[in-house]
C-alpha positions as CSV (number, residue, x, y, z in Angstrom):
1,X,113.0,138.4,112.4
2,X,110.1,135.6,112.8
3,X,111.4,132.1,112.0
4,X,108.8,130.2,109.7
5,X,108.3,126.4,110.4
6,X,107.3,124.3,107.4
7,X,105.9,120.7,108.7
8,X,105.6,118.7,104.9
9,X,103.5,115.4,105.6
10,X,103.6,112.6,103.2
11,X,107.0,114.4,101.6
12,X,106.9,111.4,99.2
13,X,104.2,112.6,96.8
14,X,106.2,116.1,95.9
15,X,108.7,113.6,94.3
16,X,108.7,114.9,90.4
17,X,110.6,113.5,87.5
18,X,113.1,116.2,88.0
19,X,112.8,116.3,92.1
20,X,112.9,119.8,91.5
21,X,109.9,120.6,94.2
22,X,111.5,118.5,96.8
23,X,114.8,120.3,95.9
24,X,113.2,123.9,96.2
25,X,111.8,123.2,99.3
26,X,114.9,121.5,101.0
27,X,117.2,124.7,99.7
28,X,115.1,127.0,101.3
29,X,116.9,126.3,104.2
30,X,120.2,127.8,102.9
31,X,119.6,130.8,101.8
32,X,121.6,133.6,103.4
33,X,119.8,134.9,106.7
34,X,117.1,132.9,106.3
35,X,115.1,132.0,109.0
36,X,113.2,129.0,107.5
37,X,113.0,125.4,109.1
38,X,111.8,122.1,107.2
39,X,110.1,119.0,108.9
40,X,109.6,116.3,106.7
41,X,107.6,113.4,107.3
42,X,107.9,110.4,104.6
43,X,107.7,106.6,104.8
44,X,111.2,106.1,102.4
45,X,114.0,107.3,105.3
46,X,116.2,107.1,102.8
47,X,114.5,109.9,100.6
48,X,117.2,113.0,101.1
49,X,119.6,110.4,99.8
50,X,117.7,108.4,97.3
51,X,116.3,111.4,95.3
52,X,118.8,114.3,96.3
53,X,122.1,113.1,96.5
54,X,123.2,117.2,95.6
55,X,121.9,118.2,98.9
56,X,124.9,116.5,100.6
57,X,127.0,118.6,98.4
58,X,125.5,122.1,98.7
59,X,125.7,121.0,103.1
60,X,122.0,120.6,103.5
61,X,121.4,117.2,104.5
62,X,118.7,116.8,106.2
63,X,118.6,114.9,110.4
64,X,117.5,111.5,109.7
65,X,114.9,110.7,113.0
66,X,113.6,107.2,112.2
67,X,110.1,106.5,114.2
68,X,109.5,102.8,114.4
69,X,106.3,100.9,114.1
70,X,104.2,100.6,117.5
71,X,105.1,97.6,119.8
72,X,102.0,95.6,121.7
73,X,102.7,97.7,124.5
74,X,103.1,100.7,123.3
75,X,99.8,100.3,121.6
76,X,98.2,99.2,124.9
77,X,99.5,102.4,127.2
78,X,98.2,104.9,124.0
79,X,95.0,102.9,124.2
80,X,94.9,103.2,128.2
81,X,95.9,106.7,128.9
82,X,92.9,107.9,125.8
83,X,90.7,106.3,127.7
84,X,91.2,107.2,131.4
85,X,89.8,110.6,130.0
86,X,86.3,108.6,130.5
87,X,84.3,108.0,133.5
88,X,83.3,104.9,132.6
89,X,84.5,101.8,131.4
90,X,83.9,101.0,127.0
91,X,86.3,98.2,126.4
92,X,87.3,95.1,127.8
93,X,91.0,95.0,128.8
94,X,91.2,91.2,126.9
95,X,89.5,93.1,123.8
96,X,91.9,95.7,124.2
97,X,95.1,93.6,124.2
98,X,93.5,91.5,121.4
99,X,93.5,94.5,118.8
100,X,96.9,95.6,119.9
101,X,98.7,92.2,119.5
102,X,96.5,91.8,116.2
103,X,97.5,95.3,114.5
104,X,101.5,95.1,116.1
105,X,101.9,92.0,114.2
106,X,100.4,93.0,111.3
107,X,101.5,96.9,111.1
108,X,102.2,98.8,114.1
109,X,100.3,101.6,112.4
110,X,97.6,103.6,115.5
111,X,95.5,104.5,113.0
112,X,94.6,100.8,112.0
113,X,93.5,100.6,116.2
114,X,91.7,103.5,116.3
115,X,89.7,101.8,113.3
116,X,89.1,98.9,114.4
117,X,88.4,100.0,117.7
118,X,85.7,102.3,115.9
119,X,84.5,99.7,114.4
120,X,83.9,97.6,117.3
121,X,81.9,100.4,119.1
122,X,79.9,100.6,116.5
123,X,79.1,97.3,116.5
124,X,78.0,97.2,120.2
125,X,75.8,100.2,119.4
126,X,74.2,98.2,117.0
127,X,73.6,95.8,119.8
128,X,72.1,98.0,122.1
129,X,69.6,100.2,120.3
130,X,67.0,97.3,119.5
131,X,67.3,96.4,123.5
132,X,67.2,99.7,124.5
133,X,64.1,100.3,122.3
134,X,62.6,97.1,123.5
135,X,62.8,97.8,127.3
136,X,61.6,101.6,127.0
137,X,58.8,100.3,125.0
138,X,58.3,97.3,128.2
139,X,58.3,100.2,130.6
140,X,55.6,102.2,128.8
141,X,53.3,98.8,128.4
142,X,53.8,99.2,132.1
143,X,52.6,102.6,132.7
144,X,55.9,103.9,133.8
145,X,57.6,106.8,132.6
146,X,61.3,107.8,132.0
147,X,60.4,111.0,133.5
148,X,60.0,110.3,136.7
149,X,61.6,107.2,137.2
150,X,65.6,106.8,136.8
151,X,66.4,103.4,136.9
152,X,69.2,101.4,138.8
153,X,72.6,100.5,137.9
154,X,73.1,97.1,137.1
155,X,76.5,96.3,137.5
156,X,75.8,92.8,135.4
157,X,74.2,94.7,132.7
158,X,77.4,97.6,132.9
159,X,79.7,95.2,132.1
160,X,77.9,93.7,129.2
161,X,77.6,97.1,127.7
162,X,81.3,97.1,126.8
163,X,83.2,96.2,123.5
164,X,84.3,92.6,124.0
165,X,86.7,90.2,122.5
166,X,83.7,88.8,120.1
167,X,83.2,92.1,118.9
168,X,86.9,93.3,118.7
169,X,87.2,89.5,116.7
170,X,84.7,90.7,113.9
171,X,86.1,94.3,113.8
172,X,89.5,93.0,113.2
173,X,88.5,90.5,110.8
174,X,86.5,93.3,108.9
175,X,89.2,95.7,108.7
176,X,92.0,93.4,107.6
177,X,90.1,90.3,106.3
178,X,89.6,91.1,102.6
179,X,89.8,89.1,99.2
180,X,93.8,90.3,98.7
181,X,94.1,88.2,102.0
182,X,92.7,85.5,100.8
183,X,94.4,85.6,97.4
184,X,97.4,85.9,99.8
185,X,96.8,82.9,101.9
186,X,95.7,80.3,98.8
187,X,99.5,81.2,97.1
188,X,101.9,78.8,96.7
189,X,104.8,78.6,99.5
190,X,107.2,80.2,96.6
191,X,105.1,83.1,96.1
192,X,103.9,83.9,99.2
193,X,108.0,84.0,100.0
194,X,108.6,86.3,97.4
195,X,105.8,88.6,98.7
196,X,107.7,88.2,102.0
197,X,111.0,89.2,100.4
198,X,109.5,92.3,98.8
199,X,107.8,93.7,102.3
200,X,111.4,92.7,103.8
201,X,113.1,95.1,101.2
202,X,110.5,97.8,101.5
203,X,110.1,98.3,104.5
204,X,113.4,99.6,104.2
205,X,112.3,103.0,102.2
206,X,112.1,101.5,99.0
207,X,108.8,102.2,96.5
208,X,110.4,99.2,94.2
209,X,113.4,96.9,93.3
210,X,114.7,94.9,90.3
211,X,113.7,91.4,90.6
212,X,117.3,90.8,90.6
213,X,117.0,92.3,94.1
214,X,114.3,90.6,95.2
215,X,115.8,87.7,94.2
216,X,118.7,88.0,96.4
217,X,116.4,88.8,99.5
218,X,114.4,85.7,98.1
219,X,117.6,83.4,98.4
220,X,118.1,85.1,102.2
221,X,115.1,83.6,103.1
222,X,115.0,80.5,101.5
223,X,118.5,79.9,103.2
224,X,117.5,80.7,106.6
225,X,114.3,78.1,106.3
226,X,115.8,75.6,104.5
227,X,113.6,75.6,101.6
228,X,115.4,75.1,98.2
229,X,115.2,78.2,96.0
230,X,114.1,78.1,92.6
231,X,115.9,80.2,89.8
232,X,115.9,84.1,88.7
233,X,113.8,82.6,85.5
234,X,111.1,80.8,87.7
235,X,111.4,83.6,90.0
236,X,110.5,86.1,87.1
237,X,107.4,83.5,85.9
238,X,106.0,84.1,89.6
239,X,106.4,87.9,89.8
240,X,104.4,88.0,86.4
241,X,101.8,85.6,88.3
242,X,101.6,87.8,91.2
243,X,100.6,90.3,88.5
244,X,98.0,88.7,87.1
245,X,97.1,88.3,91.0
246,X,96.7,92.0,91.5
247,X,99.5,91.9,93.9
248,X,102.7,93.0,92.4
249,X,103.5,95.5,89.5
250,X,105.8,93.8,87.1
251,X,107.8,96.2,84.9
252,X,109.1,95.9,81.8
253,X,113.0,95.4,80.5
254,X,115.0,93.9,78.6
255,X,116.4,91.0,81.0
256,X,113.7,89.8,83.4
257,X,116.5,90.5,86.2
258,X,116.1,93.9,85.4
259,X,112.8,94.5,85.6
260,X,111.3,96.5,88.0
261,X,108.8,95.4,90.9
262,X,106.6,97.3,93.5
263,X,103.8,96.1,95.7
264,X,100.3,96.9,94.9
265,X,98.8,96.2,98.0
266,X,99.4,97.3,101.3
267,X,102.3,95.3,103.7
268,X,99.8,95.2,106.2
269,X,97.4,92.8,104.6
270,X,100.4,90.9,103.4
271,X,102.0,90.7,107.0
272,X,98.4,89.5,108.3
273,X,97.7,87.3,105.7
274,X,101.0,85.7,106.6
275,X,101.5,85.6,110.0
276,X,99.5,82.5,111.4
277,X,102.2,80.8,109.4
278,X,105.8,80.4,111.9
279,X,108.1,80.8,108.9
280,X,106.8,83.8,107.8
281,X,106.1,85.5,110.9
282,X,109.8,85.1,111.8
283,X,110.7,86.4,108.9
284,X,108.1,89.7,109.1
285,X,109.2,90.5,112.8
């Protein structure tokens, strides 16, 4: 009997009210003889445990395997071993290790490099047409011909025509530098520690928390920078700012330590907005 392999990406948008897809697919793993196996990939690790608690029960727990985010240097040798594939050299190693210190500290995520480094190609393309067009049209004004002429190698000009740090600088700032970073930045040192508080919390699987959560992560790291907290009713009045900001989704409830939050923004542009400051980037590592 053939085995069947089911690989579900992005497992976390088959959660339904009454999880009874996620269920479903999870049991078909039990059934007698069957010859079925389920890989799961989700951002919330926690998900078999959060949403399916019977699955413990019925002896399907899913293996936990817990990828974390790319390092600096595990960036760099992706980068490097891609591009030994060419004969020729399209990046400067300094623009390189730029863009991987830049997207490790904000994310870790390899598809926010490959972007950026997209982006900065494209930019040196842009770059090179016009001169390309200008000296073809120089040689022509000399009544030369590119068909029987191949011109030299200049090694000066070869390593111009690479991505450098100036245009790895611009990328970077184009694919993370937008107005929810600036928002970001221009917060109060309160807020932008409750924003902190929330990425702390869920980057541990969570979609969203009670402020009365929060505000226990928010005390965490208050205590560890010595900055004097304020309390769960101020704390509240700042979630509903950060509303208003477009950066957090305040829900309703009866008690304001009740209600629930979640980001609407990505952690990413959060952790960059926030890292050129020391307190928070401890606190994001």
């Amino acid at each position: 009997m053939k085995m069947t392999l089911i690989v579900a990406d992005e497992l976390d948008y088959l959660i339904t009210k009454d999880r009874a897809v996620l269920h479903d697919l999870f049991m078909l793993t039990t059934f007698p003889f069957s010859r079925c196996v389920l890989i799961g990939i989700a951002n919330a690790i926690d998900l078999a445990d959060r949403f399916l608690p019977r699955l413990q029960s019925l002896n399907c727990k899913p293996m936990v395997l817990a990828f974390r985010a790319y390092t600096k240097d595990q960036i760099m040798v992706i980068l490097r071993q891609r591009l030994t594939a060419l004969p020729y050299n399209v990046f400067q190693l300094q623009a390189l290790e730029l863009c991987a210190r830049k997207v490790a500290a904000a994310s870790g995520d390899m598809r926010k490099v490959l972007c950026v480094c997209r982006s900065a190609i494209e930019m040196l393309e842009a770059e090179l047409v016009p001169s390309k067009y200008n000296m073809d049209l120089s040689s022509r004004n000399n009544g030369y011909s590119d068909d029987w002429i191949t011109p030299a190698i200049d090694p000066i000009k070869q390593e111009i025509d690479v991505v450098r740090v100036d245009h790895m600088a611009v990328a970077l700032s184009k694919t993370y530098r937008s107005p929810i970073v600036e928002i970001i930045q221009s917060l109060p040192q309160h807020q932008q520690i409750v924003l902190c508080s929330a990425v702390k919390l869920f980057r541990r699987g969570k979609k969203d928390t009670t402020i009365g959560e929060l505000s226990k992560s928010y005390l965490n790291i208050c205590k560890l920078t010595a900055i004097p907290p304020v309390g769960i009713m101020d704390l509240s009045s700042m979630c509903r700012v950060l509303g208003d900001q477009g950066v957090l989704k305040v829900g309703q409830a009866r008690e304001d330590k009740l209600r629930r939050v979640s980001l609407k923004v990505d952690e990413s542009d959060i952790a960059f907005a926030l890292q050129g400051v020391r307190l928070f980037r401890n606190c994001l590592k």
